[in-house]
FIKOLZA-1660 file (N, C-alpha, C; in steps of 0.1 Angstrom, whole numbers, plus 5000, padded with zeros to 4 digits):
% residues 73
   i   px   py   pz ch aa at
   1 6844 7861 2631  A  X  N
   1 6833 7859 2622  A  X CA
   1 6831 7844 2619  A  X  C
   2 6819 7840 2620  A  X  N
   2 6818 7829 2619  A  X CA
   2 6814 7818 2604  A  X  C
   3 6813 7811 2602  A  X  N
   3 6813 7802 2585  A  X CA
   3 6803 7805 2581  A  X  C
   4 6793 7809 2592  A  X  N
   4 6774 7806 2586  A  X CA
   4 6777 7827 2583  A  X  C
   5 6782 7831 2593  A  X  N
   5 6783 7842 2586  A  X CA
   5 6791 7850 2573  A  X  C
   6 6796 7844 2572  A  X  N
   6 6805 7841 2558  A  X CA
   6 6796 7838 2546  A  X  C
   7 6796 7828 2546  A  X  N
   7 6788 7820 2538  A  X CA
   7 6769 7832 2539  A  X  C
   8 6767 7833 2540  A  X  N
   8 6754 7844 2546  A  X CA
   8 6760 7856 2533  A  X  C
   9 6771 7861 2537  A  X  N
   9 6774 7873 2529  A  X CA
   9 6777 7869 2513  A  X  C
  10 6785 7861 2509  A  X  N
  10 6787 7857 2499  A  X CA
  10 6771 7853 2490  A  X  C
  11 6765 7849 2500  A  X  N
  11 6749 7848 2493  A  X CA
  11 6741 7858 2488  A  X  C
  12 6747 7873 2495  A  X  N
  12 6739 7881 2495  A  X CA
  12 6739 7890 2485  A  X  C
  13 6727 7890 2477  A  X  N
  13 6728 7900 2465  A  X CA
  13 6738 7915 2467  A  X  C
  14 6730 7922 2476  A  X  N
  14 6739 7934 2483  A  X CA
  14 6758 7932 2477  A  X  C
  15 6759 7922 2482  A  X  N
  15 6775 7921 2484  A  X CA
  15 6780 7923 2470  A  X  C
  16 6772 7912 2463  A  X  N
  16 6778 7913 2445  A  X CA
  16 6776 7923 2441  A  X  C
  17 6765 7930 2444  A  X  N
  17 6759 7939 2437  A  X CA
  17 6770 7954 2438  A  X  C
  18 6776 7951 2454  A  X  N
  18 6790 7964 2458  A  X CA
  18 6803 7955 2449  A  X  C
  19 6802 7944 2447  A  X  N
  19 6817 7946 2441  A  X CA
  19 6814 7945 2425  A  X  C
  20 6803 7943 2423  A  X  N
  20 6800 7949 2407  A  X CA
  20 6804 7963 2402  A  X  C
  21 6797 7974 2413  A  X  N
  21 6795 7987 2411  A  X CA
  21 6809 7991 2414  A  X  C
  22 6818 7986 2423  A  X  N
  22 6831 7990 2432  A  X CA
  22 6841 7983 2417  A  X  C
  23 6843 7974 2407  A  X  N
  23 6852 7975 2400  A  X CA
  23 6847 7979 2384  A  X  C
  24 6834 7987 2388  A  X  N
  24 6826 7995 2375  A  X CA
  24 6833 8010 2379  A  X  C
  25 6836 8016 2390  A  X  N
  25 6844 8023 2395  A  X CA
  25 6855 8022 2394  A  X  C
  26 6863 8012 2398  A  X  N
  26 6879 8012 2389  A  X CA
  26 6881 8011 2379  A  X  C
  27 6872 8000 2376  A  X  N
  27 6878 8005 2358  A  X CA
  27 6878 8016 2349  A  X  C
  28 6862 8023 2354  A  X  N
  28 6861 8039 2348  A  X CA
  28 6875 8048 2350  A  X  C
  29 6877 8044 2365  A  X  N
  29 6885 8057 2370  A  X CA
  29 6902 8052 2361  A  X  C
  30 6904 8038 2356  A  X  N
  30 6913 8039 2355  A  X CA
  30 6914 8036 2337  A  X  C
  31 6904 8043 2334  A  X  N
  31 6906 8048 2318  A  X CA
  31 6899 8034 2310  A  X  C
  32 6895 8018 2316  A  X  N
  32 6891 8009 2310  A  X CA
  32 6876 8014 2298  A  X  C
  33 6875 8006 2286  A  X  N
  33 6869 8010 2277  A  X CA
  33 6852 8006 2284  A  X  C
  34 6846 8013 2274  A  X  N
  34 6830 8009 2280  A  X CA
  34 6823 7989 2280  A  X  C
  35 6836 7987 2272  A  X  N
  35 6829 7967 2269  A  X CA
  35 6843 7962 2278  A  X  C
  36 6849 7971 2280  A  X  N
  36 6857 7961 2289  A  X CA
  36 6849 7964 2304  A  X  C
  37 6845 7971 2311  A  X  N
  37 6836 7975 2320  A  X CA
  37 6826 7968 2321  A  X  C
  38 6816 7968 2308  A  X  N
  38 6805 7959 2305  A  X CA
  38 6810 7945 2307  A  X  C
  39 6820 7939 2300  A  X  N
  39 6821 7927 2309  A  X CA
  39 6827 7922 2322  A  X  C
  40 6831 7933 2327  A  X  N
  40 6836 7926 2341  A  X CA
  40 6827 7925 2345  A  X  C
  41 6817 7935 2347  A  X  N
  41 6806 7937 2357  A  X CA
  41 6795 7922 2354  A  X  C
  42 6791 7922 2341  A  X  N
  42 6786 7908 2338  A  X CA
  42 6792 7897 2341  A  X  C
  43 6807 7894 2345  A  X  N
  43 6808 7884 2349  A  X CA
  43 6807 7886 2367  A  X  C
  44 6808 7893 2372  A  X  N
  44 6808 7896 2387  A  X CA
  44 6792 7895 2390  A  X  C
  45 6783 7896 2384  A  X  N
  45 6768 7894 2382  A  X CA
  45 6765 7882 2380  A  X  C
  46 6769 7876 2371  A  X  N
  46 6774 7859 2369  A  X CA
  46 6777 7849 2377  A  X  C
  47 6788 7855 2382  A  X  N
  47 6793 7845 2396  A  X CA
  47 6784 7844 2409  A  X  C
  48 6779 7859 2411  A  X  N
  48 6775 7860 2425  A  X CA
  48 6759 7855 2422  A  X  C
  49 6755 7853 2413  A  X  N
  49 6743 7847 2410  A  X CA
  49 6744 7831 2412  A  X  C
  50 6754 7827 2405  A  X  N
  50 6762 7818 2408  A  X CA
  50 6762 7810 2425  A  X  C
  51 6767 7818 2427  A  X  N
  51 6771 7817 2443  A  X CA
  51 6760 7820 2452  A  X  C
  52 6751 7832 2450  A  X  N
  52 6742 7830 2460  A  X CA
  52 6735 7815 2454  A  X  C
  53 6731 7810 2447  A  X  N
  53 6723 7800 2445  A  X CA
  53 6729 7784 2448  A  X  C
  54 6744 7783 2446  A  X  N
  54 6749 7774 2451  A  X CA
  54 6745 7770 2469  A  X  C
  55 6753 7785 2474  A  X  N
  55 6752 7781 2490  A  X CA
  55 6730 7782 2495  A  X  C
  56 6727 7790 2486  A  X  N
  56 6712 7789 2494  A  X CA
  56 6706 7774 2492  A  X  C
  57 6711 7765 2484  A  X  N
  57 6710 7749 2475  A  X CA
  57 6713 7743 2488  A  X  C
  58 6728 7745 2488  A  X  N
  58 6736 7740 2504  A  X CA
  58 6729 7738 2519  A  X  C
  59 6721 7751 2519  A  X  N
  59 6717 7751 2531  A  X CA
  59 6706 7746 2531  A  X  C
  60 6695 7744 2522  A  X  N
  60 6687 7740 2519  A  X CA
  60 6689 7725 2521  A  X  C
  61 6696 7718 2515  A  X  N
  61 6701 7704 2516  A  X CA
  61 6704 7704 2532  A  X  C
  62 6711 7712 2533  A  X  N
  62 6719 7707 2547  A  X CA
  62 6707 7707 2557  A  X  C
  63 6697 7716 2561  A  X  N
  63 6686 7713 2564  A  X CA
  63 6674 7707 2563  A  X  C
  64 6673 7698 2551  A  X  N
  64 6666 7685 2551  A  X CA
  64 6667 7677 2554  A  X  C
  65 6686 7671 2558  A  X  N
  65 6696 7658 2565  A  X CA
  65 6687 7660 2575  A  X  C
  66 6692 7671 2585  A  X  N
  66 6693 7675 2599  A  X CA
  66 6680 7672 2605  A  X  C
  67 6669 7677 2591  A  X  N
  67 6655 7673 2596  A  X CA
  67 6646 7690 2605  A  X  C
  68 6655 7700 2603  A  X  N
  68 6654 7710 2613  A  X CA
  68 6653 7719 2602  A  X  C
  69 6652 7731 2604  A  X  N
  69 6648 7740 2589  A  X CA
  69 6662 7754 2593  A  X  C
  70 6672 7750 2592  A  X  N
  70 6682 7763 2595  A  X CA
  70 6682 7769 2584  A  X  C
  71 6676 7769 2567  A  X  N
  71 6677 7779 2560  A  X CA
  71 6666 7791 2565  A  X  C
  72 6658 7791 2576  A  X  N
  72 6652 7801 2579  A  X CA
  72 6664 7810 2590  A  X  C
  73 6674 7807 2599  A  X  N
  73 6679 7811 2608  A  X CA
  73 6683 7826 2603  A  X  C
% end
């Protein structure tokens, strides 16, 4: 797997969106209260919002240096 594909996923709403819902599932299953739930999932919403906007920033810059438009690739 390659960096741009790496970097590609961690951007991807989808992704956050599964490990939001995937530890809204563990913590149900493992007895956590309804605000403890409520916040993890808000901060895993937080970050990946976070994150997609950092790296789509990234590529964005990194393709104005270059002069070539790889945030479309």
């Amino acid at each position: 797997m390659k960096k741009s594909d790496i970097l590609r996923k961690l951007s991807s709403r989808k992704f956050w969106a599964l490990l939001a819902a995937l530890a809204t599932s563990v913590l149900t299953a493992a007895g956590a209260g309804d605000n403890t739930v409520l916040h993890v999932t808000g901060v895993i919403g937080a970050v990946g919002a976070c994150a997609a906007y950092m790296l789509a920033e990234g590529i964005a810059d990194g393709a104005s240096k270059t002069g070539g438009d790889k945030a479309e690739e």
